[in-house]
C-alpha positions as CSV (number, residue, x, y, z in Angstrom):
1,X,-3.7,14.0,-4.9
2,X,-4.4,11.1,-6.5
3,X,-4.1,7.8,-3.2
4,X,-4.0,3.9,-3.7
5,X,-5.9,2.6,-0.5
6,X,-4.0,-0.3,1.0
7,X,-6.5,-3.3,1.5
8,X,-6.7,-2.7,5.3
9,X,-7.2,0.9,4.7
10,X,-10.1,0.4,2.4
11,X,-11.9,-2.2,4.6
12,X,-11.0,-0.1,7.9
13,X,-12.7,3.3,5.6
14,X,-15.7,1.1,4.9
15,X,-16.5,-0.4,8.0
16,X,-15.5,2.0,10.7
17,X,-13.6,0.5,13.6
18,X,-12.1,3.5,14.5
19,X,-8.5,2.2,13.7
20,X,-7.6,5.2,10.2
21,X,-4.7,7.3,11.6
22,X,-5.5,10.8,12.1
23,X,-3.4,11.4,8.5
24,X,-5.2,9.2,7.0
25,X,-8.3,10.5,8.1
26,X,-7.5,14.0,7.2
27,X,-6.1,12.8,3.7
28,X,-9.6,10.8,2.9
29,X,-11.4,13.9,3.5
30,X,-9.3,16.6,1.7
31,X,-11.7,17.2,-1.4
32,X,-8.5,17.5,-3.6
33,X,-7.8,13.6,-3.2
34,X,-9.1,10.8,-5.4
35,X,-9.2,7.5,-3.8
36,X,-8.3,4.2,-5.7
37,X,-8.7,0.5,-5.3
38,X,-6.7,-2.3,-6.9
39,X,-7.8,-4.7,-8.2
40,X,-4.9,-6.6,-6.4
41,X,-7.6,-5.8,-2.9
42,X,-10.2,-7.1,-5.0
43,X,-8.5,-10.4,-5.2
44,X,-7.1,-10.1,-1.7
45,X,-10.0,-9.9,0.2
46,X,-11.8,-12.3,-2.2
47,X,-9.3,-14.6,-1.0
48,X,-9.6,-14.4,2.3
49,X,-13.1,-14.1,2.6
50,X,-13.5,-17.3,1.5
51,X,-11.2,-18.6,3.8
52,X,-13.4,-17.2,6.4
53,X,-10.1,-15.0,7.1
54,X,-12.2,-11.9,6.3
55,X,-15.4,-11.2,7.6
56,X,-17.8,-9.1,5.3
57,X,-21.1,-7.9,5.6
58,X,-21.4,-9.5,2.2
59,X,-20.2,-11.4,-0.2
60,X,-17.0,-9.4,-1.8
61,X,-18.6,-9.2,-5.3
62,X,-21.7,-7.2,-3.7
63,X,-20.0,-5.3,-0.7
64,X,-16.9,-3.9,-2.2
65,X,-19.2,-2.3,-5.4
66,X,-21.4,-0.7,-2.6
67,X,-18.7,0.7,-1.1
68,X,-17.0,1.7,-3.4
69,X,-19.5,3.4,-5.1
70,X,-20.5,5.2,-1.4
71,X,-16.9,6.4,-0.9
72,X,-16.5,7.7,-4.7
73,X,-13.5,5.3,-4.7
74,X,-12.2,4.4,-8.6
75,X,-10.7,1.3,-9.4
76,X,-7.4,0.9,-10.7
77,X,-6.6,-2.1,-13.2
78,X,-3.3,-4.2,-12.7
79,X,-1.3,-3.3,-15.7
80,X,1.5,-6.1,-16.6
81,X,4.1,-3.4,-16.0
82,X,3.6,-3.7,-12.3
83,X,3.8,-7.4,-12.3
84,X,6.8,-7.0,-13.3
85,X,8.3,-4.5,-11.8
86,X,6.7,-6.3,-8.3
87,X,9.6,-8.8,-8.7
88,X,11.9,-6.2,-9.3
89,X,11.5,-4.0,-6.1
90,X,14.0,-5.2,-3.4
91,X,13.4,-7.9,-1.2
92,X,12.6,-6.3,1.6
93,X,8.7,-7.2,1.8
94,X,7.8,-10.5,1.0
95,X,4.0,-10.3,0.6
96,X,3.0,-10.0,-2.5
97,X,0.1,-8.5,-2.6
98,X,1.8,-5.5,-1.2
99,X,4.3,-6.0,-3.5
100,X,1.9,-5.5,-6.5
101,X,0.0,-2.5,-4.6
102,X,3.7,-1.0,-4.2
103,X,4.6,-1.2,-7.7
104,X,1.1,0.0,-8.9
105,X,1.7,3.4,-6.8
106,X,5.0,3.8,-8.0
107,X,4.3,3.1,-11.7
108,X,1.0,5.5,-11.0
109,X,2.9,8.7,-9.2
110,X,0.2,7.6,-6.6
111,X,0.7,7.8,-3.0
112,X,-0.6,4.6,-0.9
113,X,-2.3,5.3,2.3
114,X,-1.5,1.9,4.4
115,X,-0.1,1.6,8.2
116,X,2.1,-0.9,6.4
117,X,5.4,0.7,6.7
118,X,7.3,-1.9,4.6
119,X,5.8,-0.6,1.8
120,X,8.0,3.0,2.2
121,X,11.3,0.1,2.3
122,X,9.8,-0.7,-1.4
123,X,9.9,2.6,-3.0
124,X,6.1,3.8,-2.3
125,X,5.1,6.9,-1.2
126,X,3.3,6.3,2.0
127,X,1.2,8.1,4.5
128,X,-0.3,6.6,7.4
């Protein structure tokens, strides 16, 4: 199964604080799933780390390739398609980073593991 880690997901994978549901747990370690992060978290917790809303071991552009890397998480590349299609999903969700990370599931077949269950109202497939 191919999963989109939400941004909170990925951060919470990488630095343990003991808050990944049980799912997710069991779906990270099922050897049949490849993880992926957006580039959409990229820019996310770029943002916010240097708002000092984000607090990182490291500066993003050294700590997310480390863990990345460690996890055997891919990265998947924001396609123009999902922009779009981000201002087409209903209005449910007004974030728009999760509106991007929606759209890039959907577009991929992907399933995003997030505890963010607004992102089911948007037409993901979601497991928490």
């Amino acid at each position: 199964m191919n999963v989109l880690l939400d941004t909170c997901a990925f951060i919470w994978l990488a630095m343990p604080q003991g808050l990944l549901s049980p799912a997710a747990i069991q779906v990270i370690d099922d050897p049949k799933t490849k993880l992926f992060l957006s580039h959409v978290s990229l820019l996310e917790m770029s943002l916010k780390h240097s708002l000092g809303k984000l607090n990182l071991p490291d500066q993003p552009r050294i700590w997310v390739p480390e863990q990345t890397q460690f996890h055997q998480i891919a990265t998947l590349q924001l396609e123009l398609s999902a922009i779009y299609l981000s201002g087409e999903l209903p209005r449910v969700h007004a974030d728009p980073f999760d509106r991007l990370l929606a759209a890039q599931a959907i577009e991929s077949g992907m399933t995003i593991l997030s505890p963010d269950a607004p992102l089911s109202s948007l037409g993901a497939s979601r497991i928490w």
